[in-house]
N, CA, C and O atoms as CSV, one atom per row, in Angstrom:
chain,resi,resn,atom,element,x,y,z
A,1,UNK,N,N,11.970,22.408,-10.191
A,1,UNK,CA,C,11.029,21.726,-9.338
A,1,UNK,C,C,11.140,20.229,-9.596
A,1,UNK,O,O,10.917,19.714,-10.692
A,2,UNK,N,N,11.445,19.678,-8.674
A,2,UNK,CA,C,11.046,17.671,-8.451
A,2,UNK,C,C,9.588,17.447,-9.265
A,2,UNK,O,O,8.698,18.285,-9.418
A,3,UNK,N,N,9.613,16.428,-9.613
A,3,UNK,CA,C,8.046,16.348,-10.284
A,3,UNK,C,C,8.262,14.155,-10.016
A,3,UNK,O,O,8.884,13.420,-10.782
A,4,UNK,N,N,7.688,13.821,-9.030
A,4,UNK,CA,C,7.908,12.593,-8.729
A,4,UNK,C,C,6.397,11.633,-9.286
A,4,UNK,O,O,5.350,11.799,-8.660
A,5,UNK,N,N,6.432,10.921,-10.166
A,5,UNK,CA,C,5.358,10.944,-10.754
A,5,UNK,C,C,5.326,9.014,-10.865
A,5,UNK,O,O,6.160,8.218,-11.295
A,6,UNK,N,N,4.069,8.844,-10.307
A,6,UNK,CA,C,3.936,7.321,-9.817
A,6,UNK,C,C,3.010,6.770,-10.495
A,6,UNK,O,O,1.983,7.440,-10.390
A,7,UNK,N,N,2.843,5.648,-11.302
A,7,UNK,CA,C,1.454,5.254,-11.852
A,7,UNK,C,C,1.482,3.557,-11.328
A,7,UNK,O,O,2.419,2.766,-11.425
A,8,UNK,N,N,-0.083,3.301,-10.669
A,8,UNK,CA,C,-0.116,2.782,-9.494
A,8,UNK,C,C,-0.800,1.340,-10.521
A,8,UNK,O,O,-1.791,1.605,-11.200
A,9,UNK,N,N,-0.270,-0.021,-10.577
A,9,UNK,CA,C,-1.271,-1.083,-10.938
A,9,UNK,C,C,-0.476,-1.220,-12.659
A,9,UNK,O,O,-0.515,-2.327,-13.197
A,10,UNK,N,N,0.131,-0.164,-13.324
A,10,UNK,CA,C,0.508,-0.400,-14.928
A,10,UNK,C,C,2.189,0.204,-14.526
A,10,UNK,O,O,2.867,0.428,-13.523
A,11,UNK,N,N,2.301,0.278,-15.990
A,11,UNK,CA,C,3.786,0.834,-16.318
A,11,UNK,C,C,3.523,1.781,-17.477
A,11,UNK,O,O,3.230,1.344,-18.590
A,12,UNK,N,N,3.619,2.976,-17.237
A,12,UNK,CA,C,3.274,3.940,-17.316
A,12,UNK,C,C,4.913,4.125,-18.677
A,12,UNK,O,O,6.098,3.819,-18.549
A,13,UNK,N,N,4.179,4.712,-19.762
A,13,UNK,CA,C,5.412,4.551,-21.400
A,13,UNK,C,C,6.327,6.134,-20.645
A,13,UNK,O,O,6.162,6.843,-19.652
A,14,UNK,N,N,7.034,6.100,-21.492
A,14,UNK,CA,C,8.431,6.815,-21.222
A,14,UNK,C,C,7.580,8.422,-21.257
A,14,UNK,O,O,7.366,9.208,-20.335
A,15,UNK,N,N,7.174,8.510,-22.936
A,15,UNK,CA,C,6.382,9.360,-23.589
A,15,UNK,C,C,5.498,10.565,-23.361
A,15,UNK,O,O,5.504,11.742,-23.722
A,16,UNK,N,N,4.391,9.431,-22.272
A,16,UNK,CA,C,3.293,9.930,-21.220
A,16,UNK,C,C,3.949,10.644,-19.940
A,16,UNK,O,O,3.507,11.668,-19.419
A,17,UNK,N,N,5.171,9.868,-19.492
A,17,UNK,CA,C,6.002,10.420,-18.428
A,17,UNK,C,C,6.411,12.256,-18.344
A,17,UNK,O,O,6.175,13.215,-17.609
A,18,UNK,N,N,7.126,11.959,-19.557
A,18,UNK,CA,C,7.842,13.097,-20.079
A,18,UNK,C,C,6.548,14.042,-20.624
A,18,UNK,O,O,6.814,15.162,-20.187
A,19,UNK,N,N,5.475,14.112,-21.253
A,19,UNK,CA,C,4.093,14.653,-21.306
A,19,UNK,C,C,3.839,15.455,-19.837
A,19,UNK,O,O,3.799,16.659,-19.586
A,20,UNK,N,N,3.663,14.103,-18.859
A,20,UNK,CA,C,3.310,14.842,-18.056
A,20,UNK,C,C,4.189,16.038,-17.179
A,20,UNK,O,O,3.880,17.221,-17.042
A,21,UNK,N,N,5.148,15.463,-16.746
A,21,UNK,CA,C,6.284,16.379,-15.677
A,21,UNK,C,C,7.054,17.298,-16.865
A,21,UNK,O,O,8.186,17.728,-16.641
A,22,UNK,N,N,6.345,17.583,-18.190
A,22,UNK,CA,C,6.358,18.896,-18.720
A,22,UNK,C,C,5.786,19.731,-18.399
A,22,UNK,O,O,6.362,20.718,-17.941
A,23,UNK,N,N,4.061,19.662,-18.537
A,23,UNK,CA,C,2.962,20.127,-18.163
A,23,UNK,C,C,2.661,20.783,-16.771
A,23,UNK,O,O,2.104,21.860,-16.560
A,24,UNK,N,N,3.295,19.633,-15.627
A,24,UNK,CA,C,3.512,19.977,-14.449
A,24,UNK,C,C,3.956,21.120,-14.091
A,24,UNK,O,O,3.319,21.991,-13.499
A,25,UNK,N,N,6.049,21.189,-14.745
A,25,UNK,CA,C,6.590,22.008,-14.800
A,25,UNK,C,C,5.957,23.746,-15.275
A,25,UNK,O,O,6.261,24.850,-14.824
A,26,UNK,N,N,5.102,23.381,-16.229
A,26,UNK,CA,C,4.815,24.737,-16.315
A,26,UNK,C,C,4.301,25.471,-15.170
A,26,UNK,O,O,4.522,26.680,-15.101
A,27,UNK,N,N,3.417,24.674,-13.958
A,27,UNK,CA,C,2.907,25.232,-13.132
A,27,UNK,C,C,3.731,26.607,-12.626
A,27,UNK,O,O,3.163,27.679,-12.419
A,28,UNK,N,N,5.362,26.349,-12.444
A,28,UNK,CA,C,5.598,27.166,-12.066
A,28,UNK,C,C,6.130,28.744,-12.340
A,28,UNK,O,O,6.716,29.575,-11.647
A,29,UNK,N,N,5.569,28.712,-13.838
A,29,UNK,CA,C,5.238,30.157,-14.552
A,29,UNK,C,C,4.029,30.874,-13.610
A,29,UNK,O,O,4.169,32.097,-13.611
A,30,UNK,N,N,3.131,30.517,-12.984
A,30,UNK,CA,C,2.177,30.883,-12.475
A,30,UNK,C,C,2.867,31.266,-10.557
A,30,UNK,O,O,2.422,32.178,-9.860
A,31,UNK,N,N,3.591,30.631,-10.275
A,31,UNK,CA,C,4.131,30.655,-8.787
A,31,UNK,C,C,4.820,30.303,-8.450
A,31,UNK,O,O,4.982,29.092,-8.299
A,32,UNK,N,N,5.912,31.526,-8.032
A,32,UNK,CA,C,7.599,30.597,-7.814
A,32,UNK,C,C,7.751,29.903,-6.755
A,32,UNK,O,O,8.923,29.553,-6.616
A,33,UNK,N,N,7.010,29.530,-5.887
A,33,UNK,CA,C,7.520,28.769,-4.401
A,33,UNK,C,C,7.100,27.431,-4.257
A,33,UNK,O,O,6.975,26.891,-3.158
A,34,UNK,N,N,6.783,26.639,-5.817
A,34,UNK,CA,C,6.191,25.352,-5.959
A,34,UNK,C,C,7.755,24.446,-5.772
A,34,UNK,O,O,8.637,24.827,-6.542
A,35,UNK,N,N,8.020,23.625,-5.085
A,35,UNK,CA,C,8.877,23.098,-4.341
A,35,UNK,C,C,9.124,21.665,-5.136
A,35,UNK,O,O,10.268,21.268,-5.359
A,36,UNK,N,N,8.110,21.029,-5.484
A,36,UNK,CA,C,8.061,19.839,-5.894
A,36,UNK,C,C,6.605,19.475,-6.304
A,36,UNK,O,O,5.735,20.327,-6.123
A,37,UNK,N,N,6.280,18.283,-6.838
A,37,UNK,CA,C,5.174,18.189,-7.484
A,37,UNK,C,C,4.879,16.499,-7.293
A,37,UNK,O,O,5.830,15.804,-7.651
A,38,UNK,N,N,3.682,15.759,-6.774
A,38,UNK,CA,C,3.471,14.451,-6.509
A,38,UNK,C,C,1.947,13.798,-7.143
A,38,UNK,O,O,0.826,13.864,-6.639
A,39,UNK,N,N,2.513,12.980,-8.795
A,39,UNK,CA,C,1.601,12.597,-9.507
A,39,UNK,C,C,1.336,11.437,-9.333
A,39,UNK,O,O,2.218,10.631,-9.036
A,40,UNK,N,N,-0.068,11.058,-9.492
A,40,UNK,CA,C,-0.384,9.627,-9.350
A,40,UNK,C,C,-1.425,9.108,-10.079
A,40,UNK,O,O,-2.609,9.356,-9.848
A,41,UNK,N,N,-0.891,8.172,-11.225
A,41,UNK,CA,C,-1.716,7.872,-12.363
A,41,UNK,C,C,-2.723,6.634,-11.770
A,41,UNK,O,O,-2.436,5.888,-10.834
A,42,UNK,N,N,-3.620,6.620,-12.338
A,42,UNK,CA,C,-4.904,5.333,-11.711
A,42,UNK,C,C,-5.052,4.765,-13.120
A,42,UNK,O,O,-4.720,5.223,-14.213
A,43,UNK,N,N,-5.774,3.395,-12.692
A,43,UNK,CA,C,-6.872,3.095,-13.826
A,43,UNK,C,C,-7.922,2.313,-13.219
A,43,UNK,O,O,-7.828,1.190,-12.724
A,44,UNK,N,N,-8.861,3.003,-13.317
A,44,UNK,CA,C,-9.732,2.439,-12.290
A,44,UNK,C,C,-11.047,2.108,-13.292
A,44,UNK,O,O,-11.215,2.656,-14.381
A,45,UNK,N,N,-12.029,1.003,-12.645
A,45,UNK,CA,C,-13.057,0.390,-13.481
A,45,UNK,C,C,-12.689,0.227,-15.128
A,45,UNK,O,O,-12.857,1.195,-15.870
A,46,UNK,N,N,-12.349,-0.627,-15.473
A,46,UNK,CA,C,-12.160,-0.688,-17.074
A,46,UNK,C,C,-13.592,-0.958,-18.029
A,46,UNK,O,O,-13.547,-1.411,-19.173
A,47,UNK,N,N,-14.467,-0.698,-17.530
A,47,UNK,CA,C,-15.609,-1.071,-18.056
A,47,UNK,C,C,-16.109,0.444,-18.304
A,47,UNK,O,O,-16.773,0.574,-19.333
A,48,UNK,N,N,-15.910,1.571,-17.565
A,48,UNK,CA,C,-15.793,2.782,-18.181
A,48,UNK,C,C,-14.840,4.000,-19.045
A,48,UNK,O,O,-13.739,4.543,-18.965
A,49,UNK,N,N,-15.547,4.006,-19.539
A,49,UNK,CA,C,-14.861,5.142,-20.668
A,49,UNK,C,C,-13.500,5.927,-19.922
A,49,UNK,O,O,-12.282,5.807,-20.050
A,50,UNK,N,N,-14.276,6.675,-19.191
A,50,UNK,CA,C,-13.125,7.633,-18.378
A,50,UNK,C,C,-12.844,6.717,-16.921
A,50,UNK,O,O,-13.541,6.781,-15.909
A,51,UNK,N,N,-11.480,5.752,-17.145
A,51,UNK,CA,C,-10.766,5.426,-16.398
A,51,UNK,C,C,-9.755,5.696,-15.754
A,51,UNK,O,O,-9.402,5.194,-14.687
A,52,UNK,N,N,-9.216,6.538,-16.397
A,52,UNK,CA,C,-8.022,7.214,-16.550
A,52,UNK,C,C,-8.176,8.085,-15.395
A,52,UNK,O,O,-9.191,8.768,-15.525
A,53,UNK,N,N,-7.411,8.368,-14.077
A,53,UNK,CA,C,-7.475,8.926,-13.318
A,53,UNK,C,C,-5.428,9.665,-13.156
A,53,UNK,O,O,-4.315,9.141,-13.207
A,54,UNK,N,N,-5.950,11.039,-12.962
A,54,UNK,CA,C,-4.466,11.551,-12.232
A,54,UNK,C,C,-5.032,12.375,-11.252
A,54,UNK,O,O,-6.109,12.967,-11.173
A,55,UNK,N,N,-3.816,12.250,-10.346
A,55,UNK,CA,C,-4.078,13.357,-9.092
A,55,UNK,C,C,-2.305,14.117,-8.719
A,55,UNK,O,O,-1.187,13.610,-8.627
A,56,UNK,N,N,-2.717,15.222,-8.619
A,56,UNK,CA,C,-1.667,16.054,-8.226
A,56,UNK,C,C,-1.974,17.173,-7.328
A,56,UNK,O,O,-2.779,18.090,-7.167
A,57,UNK,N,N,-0.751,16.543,-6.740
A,57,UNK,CA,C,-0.398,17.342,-5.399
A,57,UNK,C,C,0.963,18.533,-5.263
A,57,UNK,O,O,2.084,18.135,-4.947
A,58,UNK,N,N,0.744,19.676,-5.483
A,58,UNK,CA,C,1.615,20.652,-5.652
A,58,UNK,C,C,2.984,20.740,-4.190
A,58,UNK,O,O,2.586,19.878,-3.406
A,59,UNK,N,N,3.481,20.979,-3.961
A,59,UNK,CA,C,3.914,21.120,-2.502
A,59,UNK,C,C,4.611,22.748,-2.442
A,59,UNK,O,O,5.710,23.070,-2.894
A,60,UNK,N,N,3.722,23.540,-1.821
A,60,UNK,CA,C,4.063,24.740,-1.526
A,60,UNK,C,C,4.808,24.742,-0.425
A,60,UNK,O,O,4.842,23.740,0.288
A,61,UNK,N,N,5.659,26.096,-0.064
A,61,UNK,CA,C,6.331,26.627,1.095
A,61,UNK,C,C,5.305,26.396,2.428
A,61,UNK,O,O,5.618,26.013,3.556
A,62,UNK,N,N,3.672,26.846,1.779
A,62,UNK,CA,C,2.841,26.714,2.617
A,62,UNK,C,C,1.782,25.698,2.529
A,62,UNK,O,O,2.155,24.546,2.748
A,63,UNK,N,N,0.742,25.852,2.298
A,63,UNK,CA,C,-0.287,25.344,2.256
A,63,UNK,C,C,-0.463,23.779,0.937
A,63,UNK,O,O,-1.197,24.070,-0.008
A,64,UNK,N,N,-0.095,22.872,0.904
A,64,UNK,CA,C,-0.629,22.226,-0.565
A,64,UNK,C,C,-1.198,22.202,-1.630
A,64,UNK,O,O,-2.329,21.803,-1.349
A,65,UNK,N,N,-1.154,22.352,-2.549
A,65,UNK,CA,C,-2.694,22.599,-3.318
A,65,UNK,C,C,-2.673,21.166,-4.172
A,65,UNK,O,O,-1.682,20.617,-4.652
A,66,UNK,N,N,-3.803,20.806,-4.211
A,66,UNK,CA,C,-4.443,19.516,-4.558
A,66,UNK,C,C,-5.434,19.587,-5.370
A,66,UNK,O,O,-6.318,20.416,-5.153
A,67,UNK,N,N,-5.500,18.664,-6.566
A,67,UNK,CA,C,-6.765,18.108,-7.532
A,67,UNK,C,C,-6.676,16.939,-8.645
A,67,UNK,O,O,-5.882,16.604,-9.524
A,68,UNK,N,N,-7.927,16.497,-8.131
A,68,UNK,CA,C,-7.811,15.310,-9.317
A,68,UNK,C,C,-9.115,15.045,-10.386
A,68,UNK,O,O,-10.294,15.370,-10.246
A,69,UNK,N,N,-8.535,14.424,-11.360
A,69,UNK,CA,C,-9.581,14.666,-12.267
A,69,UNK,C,C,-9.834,13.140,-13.359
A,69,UNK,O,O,-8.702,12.741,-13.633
A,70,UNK,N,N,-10.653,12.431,-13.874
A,70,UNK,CA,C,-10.923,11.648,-14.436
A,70,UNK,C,C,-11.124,12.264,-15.894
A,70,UNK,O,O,-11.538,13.393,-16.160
A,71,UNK,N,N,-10.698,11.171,-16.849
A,71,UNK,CA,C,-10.910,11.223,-18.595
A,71,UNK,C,C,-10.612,9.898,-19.634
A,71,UNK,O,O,-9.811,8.967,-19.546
A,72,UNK,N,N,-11.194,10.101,-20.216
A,72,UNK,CA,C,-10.574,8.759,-21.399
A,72,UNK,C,C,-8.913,8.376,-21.884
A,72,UNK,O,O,-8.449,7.361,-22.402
A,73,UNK,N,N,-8.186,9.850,-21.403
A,73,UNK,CA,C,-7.030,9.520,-21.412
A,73,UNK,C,C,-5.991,10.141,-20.633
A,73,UNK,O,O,-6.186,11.208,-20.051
A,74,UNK,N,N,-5.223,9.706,-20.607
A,74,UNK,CA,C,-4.115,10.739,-19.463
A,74,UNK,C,C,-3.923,11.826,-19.912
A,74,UNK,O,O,-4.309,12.807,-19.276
A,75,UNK,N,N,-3.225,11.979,-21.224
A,75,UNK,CA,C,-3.217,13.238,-21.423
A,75,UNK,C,C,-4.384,14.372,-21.201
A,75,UNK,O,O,-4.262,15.568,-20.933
A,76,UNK,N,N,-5.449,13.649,-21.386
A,76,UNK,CA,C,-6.905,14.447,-21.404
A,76,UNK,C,C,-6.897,15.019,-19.924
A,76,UNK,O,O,-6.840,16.242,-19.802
A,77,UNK,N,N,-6.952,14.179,-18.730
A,77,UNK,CA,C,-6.837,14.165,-17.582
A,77,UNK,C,C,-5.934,15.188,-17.064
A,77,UNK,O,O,-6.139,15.875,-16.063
A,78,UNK,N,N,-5.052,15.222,-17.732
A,78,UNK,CA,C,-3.508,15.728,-17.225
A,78,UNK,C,C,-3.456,17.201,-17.192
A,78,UNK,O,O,-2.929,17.891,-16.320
A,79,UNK,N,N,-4.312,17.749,-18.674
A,79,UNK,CA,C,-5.033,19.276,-19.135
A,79,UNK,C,C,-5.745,19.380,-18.392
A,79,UNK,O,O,-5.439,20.338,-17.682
A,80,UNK,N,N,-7.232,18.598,-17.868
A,80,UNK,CA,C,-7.754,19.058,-16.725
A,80,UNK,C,C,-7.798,19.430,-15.441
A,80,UNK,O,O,-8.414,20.329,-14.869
A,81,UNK,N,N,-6.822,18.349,-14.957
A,81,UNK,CA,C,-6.500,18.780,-13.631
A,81,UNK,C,C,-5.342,19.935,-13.553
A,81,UNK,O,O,-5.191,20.491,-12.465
A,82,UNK,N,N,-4.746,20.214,-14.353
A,82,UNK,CA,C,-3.766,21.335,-14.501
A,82,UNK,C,C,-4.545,22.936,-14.560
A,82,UNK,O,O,-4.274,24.018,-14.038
A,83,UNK,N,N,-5.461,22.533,-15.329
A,83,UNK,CA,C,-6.634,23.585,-15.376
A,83,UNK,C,C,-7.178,23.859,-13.860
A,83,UNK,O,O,-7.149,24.996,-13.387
A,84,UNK,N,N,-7.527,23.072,-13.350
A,84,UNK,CA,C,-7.831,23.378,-12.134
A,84,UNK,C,C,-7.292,23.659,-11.033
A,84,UNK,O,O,-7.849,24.454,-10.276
A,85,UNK,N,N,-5.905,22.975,-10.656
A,85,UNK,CA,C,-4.580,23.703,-10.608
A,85,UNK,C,C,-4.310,25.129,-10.791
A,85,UNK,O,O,-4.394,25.916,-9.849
A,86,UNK,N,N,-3.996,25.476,-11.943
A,86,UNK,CA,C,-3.731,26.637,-12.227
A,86,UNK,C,C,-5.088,27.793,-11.404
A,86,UNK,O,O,-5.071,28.891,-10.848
A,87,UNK,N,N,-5.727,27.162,-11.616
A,87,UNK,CA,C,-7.358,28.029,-10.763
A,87,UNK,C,C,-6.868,28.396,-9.509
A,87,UNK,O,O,-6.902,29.547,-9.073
A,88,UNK,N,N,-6.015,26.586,-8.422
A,88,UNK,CA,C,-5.909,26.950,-7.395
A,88,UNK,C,C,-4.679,28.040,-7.065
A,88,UNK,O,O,-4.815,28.942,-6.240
A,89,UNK,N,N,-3.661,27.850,-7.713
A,89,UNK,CA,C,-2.618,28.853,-8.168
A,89,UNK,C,C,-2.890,30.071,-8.001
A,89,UNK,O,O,-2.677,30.721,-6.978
A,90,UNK,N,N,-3.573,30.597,-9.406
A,90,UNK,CA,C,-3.838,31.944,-9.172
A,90,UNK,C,C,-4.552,32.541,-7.204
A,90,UNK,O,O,-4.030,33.164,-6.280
A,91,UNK,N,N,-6.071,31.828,-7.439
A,91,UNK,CA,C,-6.028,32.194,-5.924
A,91,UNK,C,C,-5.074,31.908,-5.108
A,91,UNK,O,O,-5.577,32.342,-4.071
A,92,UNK,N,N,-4.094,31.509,-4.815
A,92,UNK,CA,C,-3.347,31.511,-3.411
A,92,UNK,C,C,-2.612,32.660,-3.613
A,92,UNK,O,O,-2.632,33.530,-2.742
A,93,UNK,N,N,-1.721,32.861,-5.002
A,93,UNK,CA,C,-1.071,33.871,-5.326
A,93,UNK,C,C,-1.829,35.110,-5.016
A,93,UNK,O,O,-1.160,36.033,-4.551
A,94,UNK,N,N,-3.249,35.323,-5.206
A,94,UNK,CA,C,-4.344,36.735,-4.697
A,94,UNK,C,C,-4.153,36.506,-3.191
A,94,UNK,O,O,-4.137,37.534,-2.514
A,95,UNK,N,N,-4.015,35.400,-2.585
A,95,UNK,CA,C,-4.192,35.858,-1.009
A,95,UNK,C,C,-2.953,36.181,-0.637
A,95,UNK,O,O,-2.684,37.259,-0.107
A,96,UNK,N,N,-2.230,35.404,-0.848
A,96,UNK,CA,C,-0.882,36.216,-0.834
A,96,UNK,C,C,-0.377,37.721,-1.199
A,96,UNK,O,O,0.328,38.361,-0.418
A,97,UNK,N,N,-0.722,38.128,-2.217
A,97,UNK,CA,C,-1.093,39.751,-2.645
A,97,UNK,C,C,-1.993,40.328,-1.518
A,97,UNK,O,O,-1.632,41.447,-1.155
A,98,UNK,N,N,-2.785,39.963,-1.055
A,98,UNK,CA,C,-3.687,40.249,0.225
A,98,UNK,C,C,-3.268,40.566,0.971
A,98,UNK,O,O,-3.366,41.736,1.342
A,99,UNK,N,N,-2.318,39.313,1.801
A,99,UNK,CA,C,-1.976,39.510,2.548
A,99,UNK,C,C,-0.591,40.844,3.145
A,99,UNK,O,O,-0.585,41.475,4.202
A,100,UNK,N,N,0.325,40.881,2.114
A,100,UNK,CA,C,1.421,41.722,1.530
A,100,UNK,C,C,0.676,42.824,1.802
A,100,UNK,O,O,1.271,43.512,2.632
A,101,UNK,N,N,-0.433,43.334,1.451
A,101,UNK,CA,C,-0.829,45.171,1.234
A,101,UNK,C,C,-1.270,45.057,2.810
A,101,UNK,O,O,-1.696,46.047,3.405
């Protein structure tokens, strides 16, 4: 899977890169028809704690699946929205099973 991963306003370390479009990659233990993957790091308000913004956008055969999530750090961020991800994952994979029977 492509994992095209953009951080918007900084320069984003080698480290964090490779962190993330690991993490990504796993998505597709959960669903083989994930095509590519479109990350986008923020930093938004520096006067709060959780600035740290990522958003990812899965790109299915079909439908997209999308979520983003705020934290004190990317990596933190990166577990959450993957978490929620994986949530949307499993359900599409059940409607898909649905649909099949």
């Amino acid at each position: 899977m492509q994992v095209d991963i953009q951080s918007i306003h900084f320069k984003a370390d080698q480290k964090l890169l490779d962190f993330i479009e690991q993490k990504v990659q796993k998505t597709q233990t959960f669903l083989d028809n994930v095509r590519s993957a479109d990350v986008y790091l923020k930093l938004e308000k520096d006067q709060e704690k959780e600035n740290k913004v990522i958003e990812i956008k899965l790109n299915l055969n079909g439908n997209p699946l999308f979520a983003k999530e705020h934290a004190t750090t990317f990596e933190a961020a990166t577990d959450l929205v993957l978490d929620k991800l994986v949530a949307q994952v499993k359900k599409h994979k059940e409607k898909l099973q649905a649909k099949s029977i």
